[in-house]
VEXMIMI-699034 format. One line per 4 residues: number of its first residue (from 1); for each residue y, z, x of C-alpha. Coordinates in nm, 2 decimals. Layout:
% VEXMIMI-699034
NUM> Y/Z/X  ...
//
This chain:
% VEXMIMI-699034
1> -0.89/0.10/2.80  -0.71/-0.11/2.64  -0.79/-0.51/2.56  -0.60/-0.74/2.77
5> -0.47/-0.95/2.54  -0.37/-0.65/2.34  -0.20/-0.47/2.62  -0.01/-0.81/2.66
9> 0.10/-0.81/2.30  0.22/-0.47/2.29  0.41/-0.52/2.63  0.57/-0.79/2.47
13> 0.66/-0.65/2.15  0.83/-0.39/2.29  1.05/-0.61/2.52  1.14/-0.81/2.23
17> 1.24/-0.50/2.04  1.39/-0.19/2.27  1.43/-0.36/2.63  1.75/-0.57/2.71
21> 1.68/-1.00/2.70  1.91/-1.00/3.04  1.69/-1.11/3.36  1.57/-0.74/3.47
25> 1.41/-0.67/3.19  1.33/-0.26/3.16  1.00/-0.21/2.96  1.09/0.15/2.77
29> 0.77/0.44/2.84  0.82/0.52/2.48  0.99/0.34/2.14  1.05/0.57/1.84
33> 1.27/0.42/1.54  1.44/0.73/1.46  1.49/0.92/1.11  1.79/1.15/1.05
37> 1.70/1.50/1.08  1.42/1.45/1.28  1.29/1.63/1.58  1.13/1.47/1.83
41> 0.93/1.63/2.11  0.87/1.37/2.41  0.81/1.38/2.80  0.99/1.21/3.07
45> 0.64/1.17/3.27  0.78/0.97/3.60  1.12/0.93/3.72  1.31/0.63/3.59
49> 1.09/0.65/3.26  1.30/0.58/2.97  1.21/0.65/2.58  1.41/0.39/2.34
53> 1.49/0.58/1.98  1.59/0.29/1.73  1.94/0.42/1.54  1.82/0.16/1.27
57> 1.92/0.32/1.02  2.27/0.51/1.12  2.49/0.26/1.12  2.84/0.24/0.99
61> 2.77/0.64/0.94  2.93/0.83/1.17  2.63/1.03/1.41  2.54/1.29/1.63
65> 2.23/1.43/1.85  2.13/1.75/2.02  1.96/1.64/2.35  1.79/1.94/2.55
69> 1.49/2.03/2.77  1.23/2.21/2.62  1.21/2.57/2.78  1.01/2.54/3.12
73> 1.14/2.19/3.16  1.26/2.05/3.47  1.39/1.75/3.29  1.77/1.73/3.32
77> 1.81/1.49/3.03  2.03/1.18/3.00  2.12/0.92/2.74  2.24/0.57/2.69
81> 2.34/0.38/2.45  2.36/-0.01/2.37  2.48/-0.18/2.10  2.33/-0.49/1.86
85> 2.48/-0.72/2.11  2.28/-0.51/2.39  2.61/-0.41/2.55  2.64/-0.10/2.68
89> 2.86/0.13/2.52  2.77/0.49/2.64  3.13/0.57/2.71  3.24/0.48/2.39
93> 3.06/0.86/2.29  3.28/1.05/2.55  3.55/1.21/2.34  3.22/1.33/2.06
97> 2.99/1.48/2.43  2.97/1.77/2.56  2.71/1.86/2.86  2.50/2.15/2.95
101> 2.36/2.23/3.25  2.05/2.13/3.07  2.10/1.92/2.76  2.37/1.67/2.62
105> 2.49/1.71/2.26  2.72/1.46/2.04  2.88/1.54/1.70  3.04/1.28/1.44
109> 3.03/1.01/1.69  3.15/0.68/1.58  2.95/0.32/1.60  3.21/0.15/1.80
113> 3.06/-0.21/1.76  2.97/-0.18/1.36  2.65/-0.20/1.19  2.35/-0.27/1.29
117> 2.05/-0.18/1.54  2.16/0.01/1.79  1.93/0.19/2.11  1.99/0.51/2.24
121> 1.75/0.55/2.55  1.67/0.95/2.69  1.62/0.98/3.06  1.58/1.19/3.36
125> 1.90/1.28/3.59  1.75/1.20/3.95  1.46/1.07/3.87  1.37/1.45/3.73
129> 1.10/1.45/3.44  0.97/1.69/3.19  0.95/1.79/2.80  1.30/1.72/2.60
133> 1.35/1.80/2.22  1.58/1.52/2.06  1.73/1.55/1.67  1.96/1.22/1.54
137> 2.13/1.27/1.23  2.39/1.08/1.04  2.64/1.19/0.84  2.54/1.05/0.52
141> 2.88/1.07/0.21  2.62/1.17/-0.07  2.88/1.16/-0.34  3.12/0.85/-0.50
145> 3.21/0.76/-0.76  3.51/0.53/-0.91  3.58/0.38/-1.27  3.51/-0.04/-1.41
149> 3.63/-0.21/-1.70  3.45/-0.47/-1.92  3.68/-0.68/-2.08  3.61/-0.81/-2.46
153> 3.44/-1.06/-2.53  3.16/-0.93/-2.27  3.10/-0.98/-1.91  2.96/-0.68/-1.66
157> 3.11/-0.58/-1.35  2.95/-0.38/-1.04  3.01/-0.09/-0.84  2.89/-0.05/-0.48
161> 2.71/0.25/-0.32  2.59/0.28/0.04  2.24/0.48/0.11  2.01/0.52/0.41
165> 1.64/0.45/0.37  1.41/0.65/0.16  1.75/0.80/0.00  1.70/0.90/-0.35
169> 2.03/0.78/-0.58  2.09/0.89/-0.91  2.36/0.69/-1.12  2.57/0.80/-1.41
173> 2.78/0.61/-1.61  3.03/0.75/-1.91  3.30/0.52/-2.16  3.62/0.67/-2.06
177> 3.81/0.81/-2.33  3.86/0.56/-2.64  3.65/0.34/-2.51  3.36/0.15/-2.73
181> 3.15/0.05/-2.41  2.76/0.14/-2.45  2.70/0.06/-2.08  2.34/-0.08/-1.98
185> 2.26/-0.10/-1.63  2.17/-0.48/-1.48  2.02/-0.54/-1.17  2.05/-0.29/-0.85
189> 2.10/-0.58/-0.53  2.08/-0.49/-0.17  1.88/-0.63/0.12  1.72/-0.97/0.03
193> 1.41/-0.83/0.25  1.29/-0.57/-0.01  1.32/-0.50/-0.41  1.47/-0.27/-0.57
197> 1.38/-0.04/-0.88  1.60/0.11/-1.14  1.46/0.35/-1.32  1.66/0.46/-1.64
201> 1.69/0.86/-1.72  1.62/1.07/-2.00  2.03/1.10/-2.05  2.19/0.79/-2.16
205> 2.39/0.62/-1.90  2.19/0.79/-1.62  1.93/0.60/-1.40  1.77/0.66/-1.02
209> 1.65/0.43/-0.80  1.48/0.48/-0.45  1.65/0.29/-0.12  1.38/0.12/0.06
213> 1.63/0.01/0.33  1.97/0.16/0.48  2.28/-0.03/0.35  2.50/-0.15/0.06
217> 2.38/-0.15/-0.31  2.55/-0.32/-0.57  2.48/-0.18/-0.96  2.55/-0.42/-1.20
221> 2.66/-0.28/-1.51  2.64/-0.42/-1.82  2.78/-0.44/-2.24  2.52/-0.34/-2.49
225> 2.61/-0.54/-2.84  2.97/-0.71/-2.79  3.05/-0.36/-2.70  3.35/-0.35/-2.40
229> 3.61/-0.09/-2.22  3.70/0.15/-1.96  3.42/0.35/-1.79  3.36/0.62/-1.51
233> 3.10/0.61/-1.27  2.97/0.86/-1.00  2.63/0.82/-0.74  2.49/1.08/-0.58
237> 2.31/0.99/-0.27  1.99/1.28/-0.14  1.86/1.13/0.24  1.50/1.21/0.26
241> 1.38/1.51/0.41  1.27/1.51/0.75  0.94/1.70/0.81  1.01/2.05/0.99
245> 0.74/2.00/1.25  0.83/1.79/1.58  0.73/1.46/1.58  0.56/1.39/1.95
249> 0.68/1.06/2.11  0.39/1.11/2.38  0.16/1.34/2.56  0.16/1.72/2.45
253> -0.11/1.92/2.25  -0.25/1.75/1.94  -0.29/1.98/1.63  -0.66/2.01/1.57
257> -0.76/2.16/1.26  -1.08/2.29/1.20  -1.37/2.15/1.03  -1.29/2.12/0.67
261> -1.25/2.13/0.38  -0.96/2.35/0.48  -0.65/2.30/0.48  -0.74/2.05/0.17
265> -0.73/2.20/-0.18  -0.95/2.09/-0.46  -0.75/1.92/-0.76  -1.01/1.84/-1.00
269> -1.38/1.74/-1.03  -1.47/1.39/-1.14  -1.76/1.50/-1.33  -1.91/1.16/-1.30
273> -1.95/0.88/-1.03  -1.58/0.75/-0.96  -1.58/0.44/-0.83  -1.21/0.32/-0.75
277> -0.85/0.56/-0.80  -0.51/0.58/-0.77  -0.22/0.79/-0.75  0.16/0.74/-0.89
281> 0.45/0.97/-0.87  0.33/1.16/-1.13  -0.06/1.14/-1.21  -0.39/1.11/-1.03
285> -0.63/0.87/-1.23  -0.99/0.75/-1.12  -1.24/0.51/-1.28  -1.57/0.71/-1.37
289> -1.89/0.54/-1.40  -2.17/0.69/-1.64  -2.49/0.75/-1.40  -2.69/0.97/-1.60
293> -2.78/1.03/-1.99  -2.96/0.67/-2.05  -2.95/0.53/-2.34  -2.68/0.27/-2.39
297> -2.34/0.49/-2.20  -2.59/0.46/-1.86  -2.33/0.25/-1.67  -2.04/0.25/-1.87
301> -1.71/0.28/-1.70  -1.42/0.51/-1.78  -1.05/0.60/-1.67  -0.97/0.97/-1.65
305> -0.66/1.11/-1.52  -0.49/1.48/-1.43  -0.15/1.56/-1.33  -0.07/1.57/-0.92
309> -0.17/2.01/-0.92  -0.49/1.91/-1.09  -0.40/1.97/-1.46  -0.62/1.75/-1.68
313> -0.49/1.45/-1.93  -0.61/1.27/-2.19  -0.83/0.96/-2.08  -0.72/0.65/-2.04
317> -1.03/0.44/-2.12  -1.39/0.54/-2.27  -1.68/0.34/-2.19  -1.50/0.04/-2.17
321> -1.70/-0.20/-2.03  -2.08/-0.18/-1.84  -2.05/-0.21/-1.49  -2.33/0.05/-1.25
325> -2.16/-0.06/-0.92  -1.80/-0.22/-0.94  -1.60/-0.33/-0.68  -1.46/-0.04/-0.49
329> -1.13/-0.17/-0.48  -1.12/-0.32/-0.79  -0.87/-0.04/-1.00  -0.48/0.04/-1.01
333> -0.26/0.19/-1.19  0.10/0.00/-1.29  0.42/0.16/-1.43  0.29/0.13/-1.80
337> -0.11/0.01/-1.77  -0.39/0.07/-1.53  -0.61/-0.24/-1.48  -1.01/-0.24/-1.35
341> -1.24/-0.53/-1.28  -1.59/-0.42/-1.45  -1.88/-0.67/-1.46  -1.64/-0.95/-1.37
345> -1.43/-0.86/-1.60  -1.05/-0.79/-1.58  -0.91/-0.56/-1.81  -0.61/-0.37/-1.94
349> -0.58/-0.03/-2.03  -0.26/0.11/-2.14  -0.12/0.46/-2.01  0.04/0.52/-2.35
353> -0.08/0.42/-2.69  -0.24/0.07/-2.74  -0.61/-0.11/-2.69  -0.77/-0.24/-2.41
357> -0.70/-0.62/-2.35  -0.90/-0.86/-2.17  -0.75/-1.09/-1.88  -1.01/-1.30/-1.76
361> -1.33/-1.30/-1.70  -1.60/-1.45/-1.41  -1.38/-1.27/-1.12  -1.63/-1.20/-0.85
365> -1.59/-1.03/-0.52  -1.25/-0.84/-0.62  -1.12/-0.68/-0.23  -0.79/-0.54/-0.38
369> -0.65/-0.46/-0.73  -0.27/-0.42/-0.80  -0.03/-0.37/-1.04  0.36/-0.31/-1.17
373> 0.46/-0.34/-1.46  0.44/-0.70/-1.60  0.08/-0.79/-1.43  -0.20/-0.74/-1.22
377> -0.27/-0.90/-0.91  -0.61/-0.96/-0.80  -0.71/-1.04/-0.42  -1.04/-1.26/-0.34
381> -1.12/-1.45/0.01  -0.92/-1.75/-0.11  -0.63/-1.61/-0.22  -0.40/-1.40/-0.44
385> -0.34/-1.49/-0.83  -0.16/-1.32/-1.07  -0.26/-1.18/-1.42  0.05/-1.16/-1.64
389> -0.01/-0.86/-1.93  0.21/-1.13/-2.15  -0.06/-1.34/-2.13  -0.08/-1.71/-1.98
393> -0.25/-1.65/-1.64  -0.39/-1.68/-1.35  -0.13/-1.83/-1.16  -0.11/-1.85/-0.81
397> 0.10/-1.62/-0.58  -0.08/-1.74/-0.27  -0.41/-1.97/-0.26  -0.44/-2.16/0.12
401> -0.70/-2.33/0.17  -0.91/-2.26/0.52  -0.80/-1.94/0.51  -0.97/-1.58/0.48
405> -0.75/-1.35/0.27  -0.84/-0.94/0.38  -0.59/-0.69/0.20  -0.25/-0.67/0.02
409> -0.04/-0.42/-0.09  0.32/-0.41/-0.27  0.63/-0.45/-0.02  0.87/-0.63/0.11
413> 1.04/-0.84/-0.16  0.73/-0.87/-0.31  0.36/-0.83/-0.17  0.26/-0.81/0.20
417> -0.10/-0.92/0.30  -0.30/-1.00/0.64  -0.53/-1.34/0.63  -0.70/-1.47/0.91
421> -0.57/-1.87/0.96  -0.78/-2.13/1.02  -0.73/-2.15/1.37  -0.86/-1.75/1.40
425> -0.51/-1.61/1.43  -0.41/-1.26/1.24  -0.08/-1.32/1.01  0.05/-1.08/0.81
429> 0.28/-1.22/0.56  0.50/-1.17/0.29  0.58/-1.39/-0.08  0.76/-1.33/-0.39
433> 0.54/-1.22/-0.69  0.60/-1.53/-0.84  0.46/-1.69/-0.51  0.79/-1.79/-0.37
437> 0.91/-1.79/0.01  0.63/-1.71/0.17  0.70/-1.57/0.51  0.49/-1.50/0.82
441> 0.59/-1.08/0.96  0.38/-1.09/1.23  0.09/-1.28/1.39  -0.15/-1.18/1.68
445> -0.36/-1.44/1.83  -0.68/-1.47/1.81  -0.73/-1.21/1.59  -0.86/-0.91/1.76
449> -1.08/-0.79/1.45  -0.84/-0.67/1.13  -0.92/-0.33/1.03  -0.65/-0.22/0.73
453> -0.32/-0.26/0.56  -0.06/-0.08/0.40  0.31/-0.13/0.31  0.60/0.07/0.23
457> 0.98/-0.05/0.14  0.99/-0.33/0.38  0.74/-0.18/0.63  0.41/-0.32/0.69
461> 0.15/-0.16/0.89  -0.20/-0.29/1.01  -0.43/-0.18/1.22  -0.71/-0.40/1.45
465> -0.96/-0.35/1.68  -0.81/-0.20/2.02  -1.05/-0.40/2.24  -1.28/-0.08/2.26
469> -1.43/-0.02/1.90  -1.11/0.21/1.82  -0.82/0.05/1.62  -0.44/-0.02/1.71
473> -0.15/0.06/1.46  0.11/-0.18/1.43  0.46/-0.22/1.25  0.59/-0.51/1.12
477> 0.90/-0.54/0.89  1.03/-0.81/0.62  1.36/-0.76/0.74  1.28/-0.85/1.07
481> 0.98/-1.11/1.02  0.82/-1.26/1.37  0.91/-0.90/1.55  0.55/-0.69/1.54
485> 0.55/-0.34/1.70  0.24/-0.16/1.84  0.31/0.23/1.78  -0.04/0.39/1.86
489> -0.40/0.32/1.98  -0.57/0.54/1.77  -0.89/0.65/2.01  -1.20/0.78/1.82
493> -1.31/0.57/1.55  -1.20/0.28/1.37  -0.93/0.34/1.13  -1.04/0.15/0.80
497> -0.78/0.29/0.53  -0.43/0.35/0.52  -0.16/0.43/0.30  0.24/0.55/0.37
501> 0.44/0.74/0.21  0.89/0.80/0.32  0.81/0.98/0.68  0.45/0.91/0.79
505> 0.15/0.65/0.75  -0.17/0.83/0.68  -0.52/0.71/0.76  -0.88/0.75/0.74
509> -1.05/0.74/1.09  -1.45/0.68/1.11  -1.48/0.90/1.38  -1.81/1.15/1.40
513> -1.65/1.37/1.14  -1.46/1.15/0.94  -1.03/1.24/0.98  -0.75/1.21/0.82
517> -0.49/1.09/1.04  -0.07/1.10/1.06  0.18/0.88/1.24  0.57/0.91/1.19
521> 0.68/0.59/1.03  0.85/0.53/1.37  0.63/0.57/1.57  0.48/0.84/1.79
525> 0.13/1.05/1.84  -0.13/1.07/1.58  -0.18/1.43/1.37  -0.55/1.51/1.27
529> -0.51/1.70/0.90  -0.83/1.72/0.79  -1.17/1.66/0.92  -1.47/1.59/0.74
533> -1.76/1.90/0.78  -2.13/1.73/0.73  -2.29/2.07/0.82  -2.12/2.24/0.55
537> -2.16/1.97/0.28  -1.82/1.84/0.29  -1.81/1.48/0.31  -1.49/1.31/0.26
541> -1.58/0.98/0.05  -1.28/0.81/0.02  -1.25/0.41/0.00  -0.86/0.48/-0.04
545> -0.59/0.72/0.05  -0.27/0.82/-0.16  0.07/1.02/-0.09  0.32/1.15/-0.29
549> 0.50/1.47/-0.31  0.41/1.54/0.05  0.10/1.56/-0.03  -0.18/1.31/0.11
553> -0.45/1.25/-0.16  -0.85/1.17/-0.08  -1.16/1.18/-0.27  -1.42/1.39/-0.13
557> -1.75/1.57/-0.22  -1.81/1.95/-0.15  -2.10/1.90/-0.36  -1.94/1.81/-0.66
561> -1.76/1.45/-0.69  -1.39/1.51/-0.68  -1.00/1.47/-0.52  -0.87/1.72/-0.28
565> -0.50/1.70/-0.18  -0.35/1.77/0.24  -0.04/1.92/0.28  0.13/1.64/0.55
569> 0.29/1.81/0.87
//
């Protein structure tokens, strides 16, 4: 069973984030924040249950839902809805409901009360119970467009676009007809809570960038070279795609797979000892250490990369540096350089053309290694410094004394990380790269026993010790900092790596075959898929876990070292 003190936080976390803060407060059987699309696949267990689903990120779109009991059911389902104010406003959907004999549906319903969070809670009719599918979607406009002007004499001017989370936009911008305007694009501003990046295209006058939050996006547009006039601009906005499995709120039949390495596939053999890897949009690449040959390449480190469907690349980095048994964590790739610690050395190694450069040296007991595109940031037990590649550094994002710094990853509006306080409390917090506004997310006290981190867009999740040698997930957000949401105890084995990707958070469960595990980003049941198979040699080795492409990506050994890719669910 569960801990006390961590039943107690999770009973209070979901008060604070699904139950009304009148007097008879209502704690919810289940809360899911749902994604557009979706499916979810819960049970009513007792009567007067009730399952909050989080329309966090619906609002101002118009919405609808497909409520209905699964075949078999008894359930006669039921909704509610309240607003951000916690009012009720159910009735405000009659003239978008219809009602079945079994199921309640709603199409291009409006949000009566504006933006913002609003709760719609499933339920049994007369206390009946049973299985119930739910699907949420929003009616997303995924094209506008409009025309600017920049006057002479320069200036730039903006033009707005409104996305939902994990929405891919791509921008286009053309000089209207006589115009001289060469238009550059400035800064993309949304959300304070998380950062935004523009990525140009391979057209001129195109650029994409990913929504980490729902809302409004301003692009700024700019005058390359005194240049000024008229221009047209069109955005076209592609919501994320939901997965086509259910997602199970609670109970129900876990999928099991069988003892590996299926369903993994093999991408590509590391050939030597890799020690440390990471995984971009694009490219796989791993730091190789030299463990056999003598002479003077015994213990030399390398960087060699392949392509996401295992097609090989030209190395990064050749025998860089001499280092038998570096830090495990101590590699990552940025947008234009990967970076390694090797003998207590920091170094960069560019992704295109250029030499290695030195950092800094002396850097000793290294437990994460990041990077973007103007530095790398290194995390020890006192704190996290950045490296510029300009040159200049370390400097300081976050050094407190008393305090034991654990892991970090990018997010937020900058980098999240957990640190146990002084006083033996678990924060996880977020600051600015340059060290600015350093904010607590979420704190549990004392801390039950940290286990891993991982962030994505202003999502951070963690897991810790449930009280019985298993570990607890948790959400917290940076748009919501102080709010911390348990979403699953994750029985059988401490869960020790994690990583996230636009629907799910993946990790790596010590359990007596080692699994890979996935949770919905909102919440729900784990998924085992893939599980380690010791009796046929497949040992899955991984000190990290990637996704991209909706694909999961270990490192595992079948008898030869190398990275095997999962197909998420």
């Amino acid at each position: 069973m569960r801990s006390a003190r961590l039943a107690a936080a999770a009973a209070l976390a979901f008060a604070s984030l699904a139950a009304p803060p009148a007097a008879a407060v209502v704690l919810d059987a289940a809360t899911i924040r749902a994604v557009s699309g979706q499916v979810f696949d819960g049970f009513i267990v007792t009567g007067g249950d009730t399952h909050a689903f989080l329309l966090e990120d619906f609002a101002p779109q118009a919405f609808g839902f497909s409520l209905k009991a699964a075949k078999g059911s008894a359930l006669l389902p039921d909704i509610t809805l309240r607003d951000p104010a916690n009012a009720d406003i159910t009735s405000s959907l009659d003239p978008f409901r219809s009602d079945g004999a079994k199921s309640v549906t709603v199409k291009n319903a409006v949000f009566a009360s504006g933006a913002g969070r609003y709760v719609l809670r499933v339920t049994g009719k007369t206390a009946t119970t049973g299985e119930y599918l739910l699907k949420v979607t929003a009616k997303v406009v995924k094209k506008v467009h409009g025309s600017g002007l920049i006057a002479s004499g320069g200036g730039s001017t903006v033009f707005p676009v409104f996305a939902p989370t994990e929405a891919l936009v791509s921008l286009k911008v053309v000089p209207a007809s006589g115009s001289t305007l060469v238009p550059l694009y400035g800064a993309v501003t949304g959300d304070p809570c998380v950062r935004v990046r523009l990525v140009p295209g391979l057209k001129p006058g195109t650029a994409t960038f990913s929504c980490p939050v729902t809302g409004a996006y301003s692009i700024g547009i700019d005058a390359d070279g005194g240049t000024a006039g008229a221009f047209n601009w069109s955005a076209k906005v592609k919501p994320a795609k939901p997965s086509r499995k259910p997602v199970r709120v609670n109970g129900g039949a876990a999928f099991f797979p069988g003892l590996g390495p299926a369903p993994a596939s093999k991408l590509t053999n590391a050939g030597q000892s890799v020690v440390g890897w990471a995984v971009d949009g694009a490219t796989l690449c791993w730091r190789e250490v030299r463990t056999s040959g003598g002479g003077p390449n015994l213990g030399k480190n390398s960087v060699s990369c392949a392509t996401l469907t295992g097609k090989g690349l030209p190395g990064l980095a050749n025998n860089f540096a001499t280092d038998a048994a570096p830090d495990l964590h101590a590699f990552a790739l940025g947008s234009d350089d990967a970076v390694a610690v090797a003998a207590g050395e920091l170094f960069q190694v560019p992704r295109g053309a250029g030499n290695n450069a030195s950092l800094d040296t002396g850097l000793t007991g290294v437990l994460r290694l990041l990077a973007d595109g103007t530095a790398a940031y290194v995390l020890q037990a006192d704190g996290i410094r950045a490296y510029p590649f300009a040159g200049g550094g370390p400097d300081d994002v976050s050094v407190v004394g008393g305090e034991t710094y654990r892991d970090m990853a990018f997010g937020g509006s900058g980098l999240v990380f957990a640190v146990t306080t002084g006083g033996g409390d678990l924060e996880v917090r977020m600051v600015g790269l340059d060290g600015s506004a350093e904010t607590a997310l979420a704190t549990l006290s004392p801390d039950p026993g940290f286990h891993a981190l991982t962030a994505r867009g202003p999502d951070a999740y963690f897991t810790v010790d449930d009280g019985n040698g298993d570990s607890m997930l948790f959400r917290a957000s940076a748009c919501d900092p102080g709010t911390v949401t348990p979403m699953v105890d994750l029985v059988d084995g401490v869960v020790d790596v994690l990583t996230a990707d636009d629907l799910n958070v993946y990790g790596l469960q010590a359990a007596a075959e080692r699994r890979l595990l996935q949770v919905s980003r909102g919440g729900g049941e784990a998924t085992v898929l893939l599980r380690e198979n010791t009796a046929a040699g497949f040992d899955v080795v991984s000190q990290e876990l990637a996704a991209a492409g909706g694909f999961v990506f270990l490192h595992a050994d079948d008898g030869s070292d190398g990275f095997w890719r999962v197909k998420r669910r």
